[in-house]
C-alpha positions as CSV (number, residue, x, y, z in Angstrom):
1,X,38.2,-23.9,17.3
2,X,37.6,-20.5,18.5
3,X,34.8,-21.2,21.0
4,X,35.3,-19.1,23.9
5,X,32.9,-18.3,26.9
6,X,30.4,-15.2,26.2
7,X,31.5,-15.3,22.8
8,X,28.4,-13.1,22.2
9,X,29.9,-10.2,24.2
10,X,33.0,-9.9,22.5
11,X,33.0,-11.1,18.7
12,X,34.4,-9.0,16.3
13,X,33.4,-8.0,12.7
14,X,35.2,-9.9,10.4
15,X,37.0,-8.8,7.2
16,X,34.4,-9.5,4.7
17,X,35.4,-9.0,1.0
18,X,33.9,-5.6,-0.3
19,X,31.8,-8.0,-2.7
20,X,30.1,-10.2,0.1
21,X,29.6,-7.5,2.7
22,X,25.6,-6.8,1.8
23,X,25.4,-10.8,2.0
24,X,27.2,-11.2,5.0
25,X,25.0,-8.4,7.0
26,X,22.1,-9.5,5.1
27,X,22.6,-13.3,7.3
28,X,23.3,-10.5,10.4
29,X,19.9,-8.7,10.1
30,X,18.1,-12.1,9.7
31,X,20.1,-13.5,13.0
32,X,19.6,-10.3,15.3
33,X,17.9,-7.7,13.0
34,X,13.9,-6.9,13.1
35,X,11.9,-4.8,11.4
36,X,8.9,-2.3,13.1
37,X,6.0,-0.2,12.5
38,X,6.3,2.8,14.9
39,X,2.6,3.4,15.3
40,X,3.9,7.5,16.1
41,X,4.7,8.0,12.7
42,X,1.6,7.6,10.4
43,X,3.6,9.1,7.3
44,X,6.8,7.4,7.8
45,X,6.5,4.4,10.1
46,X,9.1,1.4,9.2
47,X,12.0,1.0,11.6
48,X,14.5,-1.2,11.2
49,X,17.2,-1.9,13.4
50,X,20.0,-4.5,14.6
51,X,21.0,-5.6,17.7
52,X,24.3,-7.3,19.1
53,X,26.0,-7.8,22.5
54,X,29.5,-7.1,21.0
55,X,30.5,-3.2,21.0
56,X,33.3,-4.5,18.9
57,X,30.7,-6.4,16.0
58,X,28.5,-2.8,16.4
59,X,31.3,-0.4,15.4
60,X,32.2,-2.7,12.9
61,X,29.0,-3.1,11.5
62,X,28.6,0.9,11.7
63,X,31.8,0.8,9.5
64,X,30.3,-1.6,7.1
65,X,27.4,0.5,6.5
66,X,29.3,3.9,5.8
67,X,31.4,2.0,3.3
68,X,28.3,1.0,1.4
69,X,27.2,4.6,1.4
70,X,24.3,4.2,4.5
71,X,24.1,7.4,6.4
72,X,26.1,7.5,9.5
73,X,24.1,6.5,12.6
74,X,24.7,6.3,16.3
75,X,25.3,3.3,18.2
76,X,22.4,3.0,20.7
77,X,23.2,1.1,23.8
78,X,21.3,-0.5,26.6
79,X,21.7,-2.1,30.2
80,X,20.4,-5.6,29.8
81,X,20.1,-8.3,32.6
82,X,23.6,-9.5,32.8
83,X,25.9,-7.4,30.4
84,X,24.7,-4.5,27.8
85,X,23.4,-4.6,23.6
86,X,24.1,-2.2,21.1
87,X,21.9,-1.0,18.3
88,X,22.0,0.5,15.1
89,X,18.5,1.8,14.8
90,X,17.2,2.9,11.0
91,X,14.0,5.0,10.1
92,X,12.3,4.6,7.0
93,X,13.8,5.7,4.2
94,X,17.0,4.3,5.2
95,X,15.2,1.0,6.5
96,X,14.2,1.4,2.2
97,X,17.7,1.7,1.5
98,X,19.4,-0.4,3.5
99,X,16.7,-3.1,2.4
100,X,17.9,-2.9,-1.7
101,X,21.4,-2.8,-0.4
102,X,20.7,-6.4,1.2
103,X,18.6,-8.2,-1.0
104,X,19.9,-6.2,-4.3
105,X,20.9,-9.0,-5.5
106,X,18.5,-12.0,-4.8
107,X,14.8,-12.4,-5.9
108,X,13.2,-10.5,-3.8
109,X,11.2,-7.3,-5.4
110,X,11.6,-4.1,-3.2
């Protein structure tokens, strides 16, 4: 069934049709995405950013994003516990932007 151990660590991104690529990343960011106030930044302070264990899923999301026009970013990565995460981080105009790419077309007023 495709259940493996530390499936976590080593997913892919999948191919996800041009059309349903802001809803699939949209159910991404609501799985392992958060949003932030840096206090720093009294002009400017959302942050955005998403976080998986998969280098694989990262670069694959980073891929995702240029094809829907987001400015590159880089691929943050960290030492955790027992294996490392990768991050694509966003400040706050593109946290803006990538926000009406995801919920473009749903209710929600941006």
């Amino acid at each position: 069934m495709g259940v493996v151990p530390r499936k976590s660590l080593i997913v892919r991104f999948p191919n996800v049709p041009r059309e349903y690529l802001p809803d699939f990343i949209r159910g991404v960011f609501d799985g392992d995405g958060s949003v932030y106030f840096e206090p720093r930044s009294l002009k400017n302070p959302l942050r955005s950013k998403i976080v998986s264990s998969s280098k694989q899923f990262i670069e694959g999301l980073y891929m995702a994003f240029e094809s829907l026009s987001m400015p590159k970013r880089k691929i943050y990565q960290q030492k955790t516990k027992n294996a490392w995460s990768y991050s694509l981080v966003f400040c706050h105009r593109d946290s803006k932007r990538l926000f009406k790419i995801l919920y473009k077309n749903t209710k929600v007023k941006l």
